[in-house]
SEFIZA-3560 file (N, C-alpha, C; in Angstrom, 3 decimals):
REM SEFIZA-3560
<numar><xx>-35.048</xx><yy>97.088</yy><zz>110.112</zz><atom>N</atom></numar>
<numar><xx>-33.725</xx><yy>97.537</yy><zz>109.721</zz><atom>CA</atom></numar>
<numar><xx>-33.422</xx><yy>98.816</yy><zz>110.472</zz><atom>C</atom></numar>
<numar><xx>-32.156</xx><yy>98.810</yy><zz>110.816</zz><atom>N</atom></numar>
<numar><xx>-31.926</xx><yy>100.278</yy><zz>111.920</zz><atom>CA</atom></numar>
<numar><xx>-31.443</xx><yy>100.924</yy><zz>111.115</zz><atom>C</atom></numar>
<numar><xx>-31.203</xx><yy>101.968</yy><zz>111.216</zz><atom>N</atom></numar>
<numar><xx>-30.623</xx><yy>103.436</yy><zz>110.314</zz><atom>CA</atom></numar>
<numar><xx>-29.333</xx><yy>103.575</yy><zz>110.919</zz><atom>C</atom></numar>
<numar><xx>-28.688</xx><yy>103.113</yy><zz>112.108</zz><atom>N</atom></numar>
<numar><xx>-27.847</xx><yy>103.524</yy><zz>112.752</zz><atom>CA</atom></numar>
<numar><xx>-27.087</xx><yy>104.942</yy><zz>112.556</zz><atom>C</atom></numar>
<numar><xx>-26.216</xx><yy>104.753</yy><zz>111.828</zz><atom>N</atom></numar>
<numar><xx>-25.142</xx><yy>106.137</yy><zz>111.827</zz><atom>CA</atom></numar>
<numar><xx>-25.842</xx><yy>106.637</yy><zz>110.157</zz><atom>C</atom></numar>
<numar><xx>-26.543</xx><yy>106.261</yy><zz>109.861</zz><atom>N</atom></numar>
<numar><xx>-27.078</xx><yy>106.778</yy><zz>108.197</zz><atom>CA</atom></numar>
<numar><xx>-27.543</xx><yy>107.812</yy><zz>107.931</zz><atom>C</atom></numar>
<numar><xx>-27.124</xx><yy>108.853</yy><zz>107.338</zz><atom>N</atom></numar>
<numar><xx>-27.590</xx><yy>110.308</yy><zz>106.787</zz><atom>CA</atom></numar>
<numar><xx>-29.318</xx><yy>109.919</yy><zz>106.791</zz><atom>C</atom></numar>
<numar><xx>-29.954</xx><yy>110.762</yy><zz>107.245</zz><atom>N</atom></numar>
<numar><xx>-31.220</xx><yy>110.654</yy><zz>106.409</zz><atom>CA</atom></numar>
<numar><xx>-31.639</xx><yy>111.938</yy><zz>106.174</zz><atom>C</atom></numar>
<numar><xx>-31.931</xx><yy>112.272</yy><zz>104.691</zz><atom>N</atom></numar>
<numar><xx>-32.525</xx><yy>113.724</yy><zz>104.339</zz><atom>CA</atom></numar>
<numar><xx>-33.749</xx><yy>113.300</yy><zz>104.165</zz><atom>C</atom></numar>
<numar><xx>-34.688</xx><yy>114.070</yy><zz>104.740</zz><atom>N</atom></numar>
<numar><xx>-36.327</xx><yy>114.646</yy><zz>104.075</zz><atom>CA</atom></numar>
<numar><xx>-36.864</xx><yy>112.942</yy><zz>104.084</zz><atom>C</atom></numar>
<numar><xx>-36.197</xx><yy>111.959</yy><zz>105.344</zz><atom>N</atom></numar>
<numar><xx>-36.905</xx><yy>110.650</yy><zz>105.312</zz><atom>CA</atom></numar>
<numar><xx>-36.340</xx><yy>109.354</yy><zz>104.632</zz><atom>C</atom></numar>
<numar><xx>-35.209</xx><yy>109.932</yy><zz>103.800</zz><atom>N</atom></numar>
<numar><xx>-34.340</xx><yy>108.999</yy><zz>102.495</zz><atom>CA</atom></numar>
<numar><xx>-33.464</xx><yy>109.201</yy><zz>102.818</zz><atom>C</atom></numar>
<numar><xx>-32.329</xx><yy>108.225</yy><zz>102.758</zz><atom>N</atom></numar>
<numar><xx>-30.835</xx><yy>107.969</yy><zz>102.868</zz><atom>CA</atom></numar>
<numar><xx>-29.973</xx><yy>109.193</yy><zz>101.509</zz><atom>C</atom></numar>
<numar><xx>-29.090</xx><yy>109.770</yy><zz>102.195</zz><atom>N</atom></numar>
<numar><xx>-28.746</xx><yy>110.443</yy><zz>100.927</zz><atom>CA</atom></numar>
<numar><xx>-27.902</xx><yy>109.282</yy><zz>99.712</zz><atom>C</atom></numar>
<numar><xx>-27.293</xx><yy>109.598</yy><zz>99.069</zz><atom>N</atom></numar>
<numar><xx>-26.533</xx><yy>108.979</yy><zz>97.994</zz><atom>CA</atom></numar>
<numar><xx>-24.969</xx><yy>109.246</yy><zz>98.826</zz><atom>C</atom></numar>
<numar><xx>-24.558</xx><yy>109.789</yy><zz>99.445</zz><atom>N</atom></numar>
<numar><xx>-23.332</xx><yy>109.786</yy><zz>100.125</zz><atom>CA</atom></numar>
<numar><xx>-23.375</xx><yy>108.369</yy><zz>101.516</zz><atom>C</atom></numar>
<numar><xx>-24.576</xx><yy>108.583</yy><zz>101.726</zz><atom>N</atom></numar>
<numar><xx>-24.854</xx><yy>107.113</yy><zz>102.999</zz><atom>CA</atom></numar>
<numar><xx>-24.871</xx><yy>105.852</yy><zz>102.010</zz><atom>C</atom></numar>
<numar><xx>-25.552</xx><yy>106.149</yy><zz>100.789</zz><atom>N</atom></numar>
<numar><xx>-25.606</xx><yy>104.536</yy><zz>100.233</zz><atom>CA</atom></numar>
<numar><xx>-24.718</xx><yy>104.075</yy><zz>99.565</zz><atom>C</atom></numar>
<numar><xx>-23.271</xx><yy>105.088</yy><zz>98.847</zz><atom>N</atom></numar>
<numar><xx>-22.254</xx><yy>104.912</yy><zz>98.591</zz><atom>CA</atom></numar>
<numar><xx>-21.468</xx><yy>103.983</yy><zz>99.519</zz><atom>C</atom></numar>
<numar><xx>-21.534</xx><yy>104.724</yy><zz>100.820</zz><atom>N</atom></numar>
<numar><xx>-20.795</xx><yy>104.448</yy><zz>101.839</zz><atom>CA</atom></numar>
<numar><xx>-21.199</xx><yy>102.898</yy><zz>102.277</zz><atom>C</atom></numar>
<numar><xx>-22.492</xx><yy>102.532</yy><zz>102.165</zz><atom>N</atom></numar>
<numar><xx>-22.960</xx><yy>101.206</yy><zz>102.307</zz><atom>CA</atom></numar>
<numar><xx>-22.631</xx><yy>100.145</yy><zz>101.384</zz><atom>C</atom></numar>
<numar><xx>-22.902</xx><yy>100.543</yy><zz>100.299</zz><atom>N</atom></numar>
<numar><xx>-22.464</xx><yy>99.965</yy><zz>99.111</zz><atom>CA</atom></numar>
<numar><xx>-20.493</xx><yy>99.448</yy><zz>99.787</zz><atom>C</atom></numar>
<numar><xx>-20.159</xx><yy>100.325</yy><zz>99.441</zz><atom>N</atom></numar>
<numar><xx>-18.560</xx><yy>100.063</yy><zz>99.804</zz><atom>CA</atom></numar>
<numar><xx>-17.981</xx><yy>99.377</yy><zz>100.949</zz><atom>C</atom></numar>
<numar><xx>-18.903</xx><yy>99.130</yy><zz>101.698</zz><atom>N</atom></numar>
<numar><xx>-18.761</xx><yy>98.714</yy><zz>103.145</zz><atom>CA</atom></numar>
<numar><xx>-19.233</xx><yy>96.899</yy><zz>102.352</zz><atom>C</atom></numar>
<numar><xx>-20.511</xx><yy>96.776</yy><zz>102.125</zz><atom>N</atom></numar>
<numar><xx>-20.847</xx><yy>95.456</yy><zz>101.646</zz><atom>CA</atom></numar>
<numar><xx>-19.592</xx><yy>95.099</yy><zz>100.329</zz><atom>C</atom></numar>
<numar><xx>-19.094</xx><yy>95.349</yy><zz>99.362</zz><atom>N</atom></numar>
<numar><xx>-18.471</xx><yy>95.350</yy><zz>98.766</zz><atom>CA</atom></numar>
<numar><xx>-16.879</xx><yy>94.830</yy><zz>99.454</zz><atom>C</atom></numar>
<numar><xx>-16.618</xx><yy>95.541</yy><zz>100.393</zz><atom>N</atom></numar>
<numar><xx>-15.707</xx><yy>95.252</yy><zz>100.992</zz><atom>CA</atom></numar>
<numar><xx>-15.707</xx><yy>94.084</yy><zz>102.120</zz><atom>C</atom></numar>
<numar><xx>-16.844</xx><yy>93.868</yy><zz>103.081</zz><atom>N</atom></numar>
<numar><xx>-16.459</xx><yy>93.229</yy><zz>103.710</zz><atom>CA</atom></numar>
<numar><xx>-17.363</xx><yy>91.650</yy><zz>103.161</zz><atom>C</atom></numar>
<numar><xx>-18.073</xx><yy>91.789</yy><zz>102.396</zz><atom>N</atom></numar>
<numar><xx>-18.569</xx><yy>90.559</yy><zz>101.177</zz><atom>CA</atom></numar>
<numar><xx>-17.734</xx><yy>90.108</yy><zz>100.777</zz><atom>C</atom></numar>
<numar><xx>-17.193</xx><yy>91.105</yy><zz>99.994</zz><atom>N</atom></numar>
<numar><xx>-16.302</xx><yy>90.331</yy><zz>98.450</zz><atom>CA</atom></numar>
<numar><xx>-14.975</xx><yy>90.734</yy><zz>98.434</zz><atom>C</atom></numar>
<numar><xx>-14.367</xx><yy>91.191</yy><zz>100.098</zz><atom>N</atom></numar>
<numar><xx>-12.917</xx><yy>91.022</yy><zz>100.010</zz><atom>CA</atom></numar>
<numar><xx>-12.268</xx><yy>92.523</yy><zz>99.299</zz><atom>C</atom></numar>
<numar><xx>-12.522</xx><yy>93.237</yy><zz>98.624</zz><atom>N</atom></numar>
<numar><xx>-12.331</xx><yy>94.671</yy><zz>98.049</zz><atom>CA</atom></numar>
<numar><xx>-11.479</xx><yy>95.790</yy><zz>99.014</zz><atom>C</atom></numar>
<numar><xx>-10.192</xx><yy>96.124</yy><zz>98.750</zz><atom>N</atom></numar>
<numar><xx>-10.255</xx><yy>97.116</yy><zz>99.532</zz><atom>CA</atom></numar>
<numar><xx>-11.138</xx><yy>98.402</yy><zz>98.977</zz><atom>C</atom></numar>
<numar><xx>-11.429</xx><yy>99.210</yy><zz>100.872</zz><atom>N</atom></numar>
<numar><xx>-12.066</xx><yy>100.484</yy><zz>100.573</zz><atom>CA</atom></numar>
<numar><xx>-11.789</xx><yy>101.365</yy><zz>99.561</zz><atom>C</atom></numar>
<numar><xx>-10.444</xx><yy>100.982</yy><zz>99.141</zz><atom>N</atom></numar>
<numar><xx>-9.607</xx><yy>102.538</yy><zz>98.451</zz><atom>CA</atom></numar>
<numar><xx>-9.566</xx><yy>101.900</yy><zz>97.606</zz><atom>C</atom></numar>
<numar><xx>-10.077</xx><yy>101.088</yy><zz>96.999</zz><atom>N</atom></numar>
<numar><xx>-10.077</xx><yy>100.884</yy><zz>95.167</zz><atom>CA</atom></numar>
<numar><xx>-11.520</xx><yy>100.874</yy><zz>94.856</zz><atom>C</atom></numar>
<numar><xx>-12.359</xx><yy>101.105</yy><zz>95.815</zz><atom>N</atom></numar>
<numar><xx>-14.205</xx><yy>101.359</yy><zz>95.495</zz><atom>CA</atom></numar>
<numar><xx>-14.290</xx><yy>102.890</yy><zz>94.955</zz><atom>C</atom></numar>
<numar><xx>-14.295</xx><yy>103.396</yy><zz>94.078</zz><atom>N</atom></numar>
<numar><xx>-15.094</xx><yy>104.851</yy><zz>93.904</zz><atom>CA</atom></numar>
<numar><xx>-16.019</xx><yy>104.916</yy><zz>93.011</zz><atom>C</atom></numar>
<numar><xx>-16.948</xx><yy>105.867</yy><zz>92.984</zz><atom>N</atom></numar>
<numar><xx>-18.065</xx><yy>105.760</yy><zz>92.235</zz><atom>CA</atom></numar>
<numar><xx>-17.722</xx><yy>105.011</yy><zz>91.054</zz><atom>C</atom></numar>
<numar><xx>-16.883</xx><yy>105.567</yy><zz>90.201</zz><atom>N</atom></numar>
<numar><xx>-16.466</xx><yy>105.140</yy><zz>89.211</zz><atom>CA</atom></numar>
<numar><xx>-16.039</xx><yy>103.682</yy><zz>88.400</zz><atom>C</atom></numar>
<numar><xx>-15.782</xx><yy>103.144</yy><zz>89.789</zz><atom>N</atom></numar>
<numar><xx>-15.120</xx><yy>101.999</yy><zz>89.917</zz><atom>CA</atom></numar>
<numar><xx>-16.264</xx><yy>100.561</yy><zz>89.140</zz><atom>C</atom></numar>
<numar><xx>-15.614</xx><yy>99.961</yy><zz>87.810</zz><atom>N</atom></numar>
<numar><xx>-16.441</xx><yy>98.982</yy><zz>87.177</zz><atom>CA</atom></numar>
<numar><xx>-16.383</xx><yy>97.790</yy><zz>87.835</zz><atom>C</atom></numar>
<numar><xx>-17.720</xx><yy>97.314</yy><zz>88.168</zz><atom>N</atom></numar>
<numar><xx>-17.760</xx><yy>96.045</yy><zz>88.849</zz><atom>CA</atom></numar>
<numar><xx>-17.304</xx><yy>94.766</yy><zz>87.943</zz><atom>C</atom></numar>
<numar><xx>-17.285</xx><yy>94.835</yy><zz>86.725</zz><atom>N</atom></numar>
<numar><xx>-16.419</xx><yy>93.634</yy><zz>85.996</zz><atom>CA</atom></numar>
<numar><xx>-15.446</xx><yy>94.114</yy><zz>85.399</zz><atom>C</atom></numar>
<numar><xx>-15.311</xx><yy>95.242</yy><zz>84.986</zz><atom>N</atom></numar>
<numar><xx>-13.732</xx><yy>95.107</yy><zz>84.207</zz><atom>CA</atom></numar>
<numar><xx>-12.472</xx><yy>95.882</yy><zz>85.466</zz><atom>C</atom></numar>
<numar><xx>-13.018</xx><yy>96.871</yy><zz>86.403</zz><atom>N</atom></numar>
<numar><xx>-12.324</xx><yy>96.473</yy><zz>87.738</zz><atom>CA</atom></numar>
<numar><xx>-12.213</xx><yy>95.858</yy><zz>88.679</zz><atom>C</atom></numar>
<numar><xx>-12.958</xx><yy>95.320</yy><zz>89.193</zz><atom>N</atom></numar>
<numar><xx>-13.168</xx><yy>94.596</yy><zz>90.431</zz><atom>CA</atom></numar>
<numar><xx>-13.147</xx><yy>92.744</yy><zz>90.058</zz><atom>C</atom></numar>
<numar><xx>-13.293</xx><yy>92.139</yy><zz>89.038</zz><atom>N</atom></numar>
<numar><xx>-13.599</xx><yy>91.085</yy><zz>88.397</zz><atom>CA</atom></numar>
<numar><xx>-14.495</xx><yy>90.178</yy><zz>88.596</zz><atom>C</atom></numar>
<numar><xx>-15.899</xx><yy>91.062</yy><zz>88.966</zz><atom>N</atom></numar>
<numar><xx>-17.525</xx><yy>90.267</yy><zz>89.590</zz><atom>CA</atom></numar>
<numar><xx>-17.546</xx><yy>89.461</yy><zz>88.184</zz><atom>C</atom></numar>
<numar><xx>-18.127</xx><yy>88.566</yy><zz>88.850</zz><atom>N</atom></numar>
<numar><xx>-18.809</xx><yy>87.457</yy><zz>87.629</zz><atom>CA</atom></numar>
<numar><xx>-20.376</xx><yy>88.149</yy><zz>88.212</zz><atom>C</atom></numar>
<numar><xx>-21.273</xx><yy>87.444</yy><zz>87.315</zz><atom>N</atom></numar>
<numar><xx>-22.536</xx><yy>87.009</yy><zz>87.407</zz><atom>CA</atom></numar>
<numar><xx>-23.200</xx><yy>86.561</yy><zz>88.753</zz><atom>C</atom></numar>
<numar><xx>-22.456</xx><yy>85.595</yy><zz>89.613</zz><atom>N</atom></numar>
<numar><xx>-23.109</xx><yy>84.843</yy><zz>90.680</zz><atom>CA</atom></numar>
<numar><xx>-22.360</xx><yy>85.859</yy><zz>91.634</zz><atom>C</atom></numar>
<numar><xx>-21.511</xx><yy>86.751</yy><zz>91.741</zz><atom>N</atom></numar>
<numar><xx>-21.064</xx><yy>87.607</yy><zz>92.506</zz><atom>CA</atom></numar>
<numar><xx>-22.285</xx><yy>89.390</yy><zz>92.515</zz><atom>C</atom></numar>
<numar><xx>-22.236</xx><yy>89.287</yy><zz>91.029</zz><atom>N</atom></numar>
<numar><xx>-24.325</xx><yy>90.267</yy><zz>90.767</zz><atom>CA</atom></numar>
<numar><xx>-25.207</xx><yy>89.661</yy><zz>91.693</zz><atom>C</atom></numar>
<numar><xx>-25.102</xx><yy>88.394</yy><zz>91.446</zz><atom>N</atom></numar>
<numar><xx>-26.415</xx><yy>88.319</yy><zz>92.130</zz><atom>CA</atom></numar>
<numar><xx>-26.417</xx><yy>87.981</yy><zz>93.739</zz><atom>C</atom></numar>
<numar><xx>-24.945</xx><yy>88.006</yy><zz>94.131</zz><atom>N</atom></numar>
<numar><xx>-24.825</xx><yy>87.663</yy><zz>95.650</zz><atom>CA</atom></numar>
<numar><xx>-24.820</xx><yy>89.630</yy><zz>95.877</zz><atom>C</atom></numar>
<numar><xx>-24.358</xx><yy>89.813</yy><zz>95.115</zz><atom>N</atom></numar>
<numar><xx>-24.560</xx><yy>91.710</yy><zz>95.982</zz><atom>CA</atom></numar>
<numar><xx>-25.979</xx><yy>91.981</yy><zz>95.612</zz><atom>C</atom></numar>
<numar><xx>-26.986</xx><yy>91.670</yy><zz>94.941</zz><atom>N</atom></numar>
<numar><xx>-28.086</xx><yy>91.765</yy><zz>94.845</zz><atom>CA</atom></numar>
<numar><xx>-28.962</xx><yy>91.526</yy><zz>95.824</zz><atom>C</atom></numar>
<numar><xx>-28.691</xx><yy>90.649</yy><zz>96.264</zz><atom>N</atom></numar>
<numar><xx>-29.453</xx><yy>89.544</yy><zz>97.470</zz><atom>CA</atom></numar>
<numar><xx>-28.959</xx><yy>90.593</yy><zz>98.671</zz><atom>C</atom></numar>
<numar><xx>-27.819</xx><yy>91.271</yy><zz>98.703</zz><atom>N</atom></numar>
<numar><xx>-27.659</xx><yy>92.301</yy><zz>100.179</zz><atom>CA</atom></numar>
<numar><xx>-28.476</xx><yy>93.395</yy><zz>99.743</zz><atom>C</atom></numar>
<numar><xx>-28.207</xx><yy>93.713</yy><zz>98.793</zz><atom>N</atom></numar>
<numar><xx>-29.352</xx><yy>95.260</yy><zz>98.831</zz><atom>CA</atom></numar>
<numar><xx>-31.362</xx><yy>95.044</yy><zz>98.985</zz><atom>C</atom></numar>
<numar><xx>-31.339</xx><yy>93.415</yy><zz>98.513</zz><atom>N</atom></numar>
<numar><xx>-32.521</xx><yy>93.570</yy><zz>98.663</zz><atom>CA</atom></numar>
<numar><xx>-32.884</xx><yy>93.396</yy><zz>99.901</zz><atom>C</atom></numar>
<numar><xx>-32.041</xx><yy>92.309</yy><zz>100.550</zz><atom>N</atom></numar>
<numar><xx>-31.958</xx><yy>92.196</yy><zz>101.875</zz><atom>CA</atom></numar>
<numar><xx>-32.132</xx><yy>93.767</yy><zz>102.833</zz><atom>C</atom></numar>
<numar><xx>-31.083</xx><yy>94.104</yy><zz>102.840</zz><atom>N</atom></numar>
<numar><xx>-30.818</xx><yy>95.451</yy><zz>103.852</zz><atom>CA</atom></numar>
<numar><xx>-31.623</xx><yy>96.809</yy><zz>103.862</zz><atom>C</atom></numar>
<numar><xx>-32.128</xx><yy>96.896</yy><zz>102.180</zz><atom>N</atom></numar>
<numar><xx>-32.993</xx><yy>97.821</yy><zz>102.093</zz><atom>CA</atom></numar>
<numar><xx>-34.353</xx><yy>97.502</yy><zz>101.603</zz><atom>C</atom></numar>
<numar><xx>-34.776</xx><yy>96.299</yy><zz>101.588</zz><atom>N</atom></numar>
<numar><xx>-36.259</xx><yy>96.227</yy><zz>101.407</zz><atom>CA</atom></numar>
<numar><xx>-36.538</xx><yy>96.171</yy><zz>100.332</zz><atom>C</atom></numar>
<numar><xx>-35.358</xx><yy>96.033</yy><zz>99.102</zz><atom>N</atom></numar>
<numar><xx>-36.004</xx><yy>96.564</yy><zz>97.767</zz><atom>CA</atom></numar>
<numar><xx>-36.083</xx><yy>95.115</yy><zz>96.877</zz><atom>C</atom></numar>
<numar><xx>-36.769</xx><yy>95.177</yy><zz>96.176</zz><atom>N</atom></numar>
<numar><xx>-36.914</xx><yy>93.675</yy><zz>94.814</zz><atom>CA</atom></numar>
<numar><xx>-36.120</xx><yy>94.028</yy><zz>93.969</zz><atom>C</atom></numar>
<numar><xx>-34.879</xx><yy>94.169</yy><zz>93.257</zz><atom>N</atom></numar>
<numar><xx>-34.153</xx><yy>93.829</yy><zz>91.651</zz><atom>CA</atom></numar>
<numar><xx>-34.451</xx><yy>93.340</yy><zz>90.975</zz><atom>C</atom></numar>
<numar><xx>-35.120</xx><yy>93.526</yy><zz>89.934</zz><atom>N</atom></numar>
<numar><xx>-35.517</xx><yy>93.143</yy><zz>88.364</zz><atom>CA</atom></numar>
<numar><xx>-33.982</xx><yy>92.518</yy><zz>87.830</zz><atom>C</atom></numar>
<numar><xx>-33.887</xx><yy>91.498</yy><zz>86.816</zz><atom>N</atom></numar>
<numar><xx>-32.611</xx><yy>91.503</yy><zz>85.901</zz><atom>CA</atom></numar>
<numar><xx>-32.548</xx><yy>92.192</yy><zz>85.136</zz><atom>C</atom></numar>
<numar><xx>-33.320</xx><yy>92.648</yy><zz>84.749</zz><atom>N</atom></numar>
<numar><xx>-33.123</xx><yy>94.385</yy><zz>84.334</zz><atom>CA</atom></numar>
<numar><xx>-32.423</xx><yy>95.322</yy><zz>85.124</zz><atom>C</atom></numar>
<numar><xx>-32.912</xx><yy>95.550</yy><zz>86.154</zz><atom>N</atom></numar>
<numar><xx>-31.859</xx><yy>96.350</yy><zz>87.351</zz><atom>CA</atom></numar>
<numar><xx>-30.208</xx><yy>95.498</yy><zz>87.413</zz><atom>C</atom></numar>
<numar><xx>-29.932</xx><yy>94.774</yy><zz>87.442</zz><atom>N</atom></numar>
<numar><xx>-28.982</xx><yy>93.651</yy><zz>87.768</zz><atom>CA</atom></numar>
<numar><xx>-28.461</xx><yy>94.372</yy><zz>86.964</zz><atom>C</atom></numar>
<numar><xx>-28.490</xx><yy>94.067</yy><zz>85.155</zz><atom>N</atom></numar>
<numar><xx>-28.170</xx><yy>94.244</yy><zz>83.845</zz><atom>CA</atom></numar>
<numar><xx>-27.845</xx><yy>96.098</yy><zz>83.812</zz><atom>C</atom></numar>
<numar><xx>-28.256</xx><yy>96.952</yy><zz>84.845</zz><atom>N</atom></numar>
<numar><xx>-27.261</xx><yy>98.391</yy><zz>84.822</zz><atom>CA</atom></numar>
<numar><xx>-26.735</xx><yy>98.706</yy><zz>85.631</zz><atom>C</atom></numar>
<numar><xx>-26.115</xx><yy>97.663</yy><zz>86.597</zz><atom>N</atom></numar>
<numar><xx>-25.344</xx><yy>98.171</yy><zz>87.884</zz><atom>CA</atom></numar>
<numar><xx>-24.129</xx><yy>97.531</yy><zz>86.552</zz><atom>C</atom></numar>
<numar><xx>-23.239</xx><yy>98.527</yy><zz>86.295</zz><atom>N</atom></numar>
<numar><xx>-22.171</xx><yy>98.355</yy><zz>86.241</zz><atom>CA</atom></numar>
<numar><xx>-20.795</xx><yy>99.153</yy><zz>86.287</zz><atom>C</atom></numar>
<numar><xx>-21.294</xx><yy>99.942</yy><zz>87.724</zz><atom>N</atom></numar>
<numar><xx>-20.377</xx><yy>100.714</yy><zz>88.663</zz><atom>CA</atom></numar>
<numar><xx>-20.719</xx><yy>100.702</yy><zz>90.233</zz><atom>C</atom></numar>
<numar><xx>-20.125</xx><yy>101.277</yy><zz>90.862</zz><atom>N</atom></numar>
<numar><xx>-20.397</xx><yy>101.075</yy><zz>91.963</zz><atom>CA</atom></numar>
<numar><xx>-21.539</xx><yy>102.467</yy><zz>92.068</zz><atom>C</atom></numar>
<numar><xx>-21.083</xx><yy>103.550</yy><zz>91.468</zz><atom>N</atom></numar>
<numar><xx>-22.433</xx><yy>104.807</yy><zz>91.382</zz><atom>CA</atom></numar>
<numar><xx>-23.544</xx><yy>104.161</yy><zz>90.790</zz><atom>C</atom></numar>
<numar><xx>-23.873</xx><yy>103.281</yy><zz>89.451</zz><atom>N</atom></numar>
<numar><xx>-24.918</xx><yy>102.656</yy><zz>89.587</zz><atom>CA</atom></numar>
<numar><xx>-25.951</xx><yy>102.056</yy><zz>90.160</zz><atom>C</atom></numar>
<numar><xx>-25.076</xx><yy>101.102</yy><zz>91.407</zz><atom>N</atom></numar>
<numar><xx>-25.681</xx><yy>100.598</yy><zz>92.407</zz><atom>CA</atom></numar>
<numar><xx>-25.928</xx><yy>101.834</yy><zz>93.212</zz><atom>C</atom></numar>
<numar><xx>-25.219</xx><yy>102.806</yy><zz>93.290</zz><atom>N</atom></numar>
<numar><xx>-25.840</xx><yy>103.664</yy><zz>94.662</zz><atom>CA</atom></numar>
<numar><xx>-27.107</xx><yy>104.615</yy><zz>93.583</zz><atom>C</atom></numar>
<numar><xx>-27.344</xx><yy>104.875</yy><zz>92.698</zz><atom>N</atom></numar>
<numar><xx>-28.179</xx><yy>105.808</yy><zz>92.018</zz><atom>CA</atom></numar>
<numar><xx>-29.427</xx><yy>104.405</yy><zz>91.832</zz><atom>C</atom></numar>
<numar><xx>-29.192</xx><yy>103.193</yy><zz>91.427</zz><atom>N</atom></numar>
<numar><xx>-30.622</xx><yy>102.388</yy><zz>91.685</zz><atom>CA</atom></numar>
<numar><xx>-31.267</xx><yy>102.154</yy><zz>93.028</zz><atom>C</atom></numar>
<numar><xx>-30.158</xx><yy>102.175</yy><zz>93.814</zz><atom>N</atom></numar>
<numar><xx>-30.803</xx><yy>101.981</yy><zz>95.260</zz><atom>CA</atom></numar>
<numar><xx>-31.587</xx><yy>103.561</yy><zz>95.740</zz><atom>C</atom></numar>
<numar><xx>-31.088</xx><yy>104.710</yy><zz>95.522</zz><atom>N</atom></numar>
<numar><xx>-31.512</xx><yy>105.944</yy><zz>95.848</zz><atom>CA</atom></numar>
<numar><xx>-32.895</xx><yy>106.096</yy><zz>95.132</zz><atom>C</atom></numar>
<numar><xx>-32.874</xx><yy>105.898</yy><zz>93.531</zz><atom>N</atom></numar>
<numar><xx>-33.918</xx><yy>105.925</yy><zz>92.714</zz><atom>CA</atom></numar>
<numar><xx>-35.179</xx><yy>105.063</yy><zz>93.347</zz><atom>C</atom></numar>
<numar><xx>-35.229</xx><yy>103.856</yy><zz>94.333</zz><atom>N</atom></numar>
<numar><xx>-36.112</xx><yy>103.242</yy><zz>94.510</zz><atom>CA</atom></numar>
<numar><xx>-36.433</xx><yy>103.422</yy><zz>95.865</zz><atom>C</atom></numar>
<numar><xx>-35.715</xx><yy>104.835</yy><zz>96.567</zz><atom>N</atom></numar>
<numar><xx>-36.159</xx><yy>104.785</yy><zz>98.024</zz><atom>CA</atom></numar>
<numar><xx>-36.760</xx><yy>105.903</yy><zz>97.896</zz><atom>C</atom></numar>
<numar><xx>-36.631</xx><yy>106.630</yy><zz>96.412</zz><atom>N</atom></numar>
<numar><xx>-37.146</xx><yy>108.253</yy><zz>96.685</zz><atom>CA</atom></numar>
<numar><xx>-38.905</xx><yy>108.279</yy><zz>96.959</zz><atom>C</atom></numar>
//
């Protein structure tokens, strides 16, 4: 996996790079514009992810960053800062 243009502090992607990733997959996945992604932003009661849409953005993060998701993990992404604070939490 290349790092290309990706912040890296002290060896780890900051949380401003994985936001930015996050929103990028989000967008060019599942159709989203950029400017309605903010941290804040609820993946089912804004955006209107089902379940098989969890687990298709699941399958990119494990993909892109190397990491395994528990359905436990699945079961607390439910923002887009979620997803960037589980992905950060498992690269620290």
């Amino acid at each position: 996996m290349g790092r290309g243009s990706w912040v890296v502090v002290g060896g780890m992607y900051s949380k401003d790079e994985i936001f930015k990733w996050v929103v990028e997959i989000l967008a060019r996945e599942f159709g989203f514009a950029s400017e309605q992604l903010r941290p804040e932003t609820h993946l089912i009661d804004d955006l209107d992810m089902d379940s098989i849409d969890a687990i298709d953005m699941a399958v990119r993060i494990e993909e892109k960053m190397k990491l395994s998701l528990s359905e436990d993990d699945l079961k607390s992404i439910l923002t887009v800062q979620d997803a960037v604070d589980l992905i950060h939490g498992r690269l620290e």
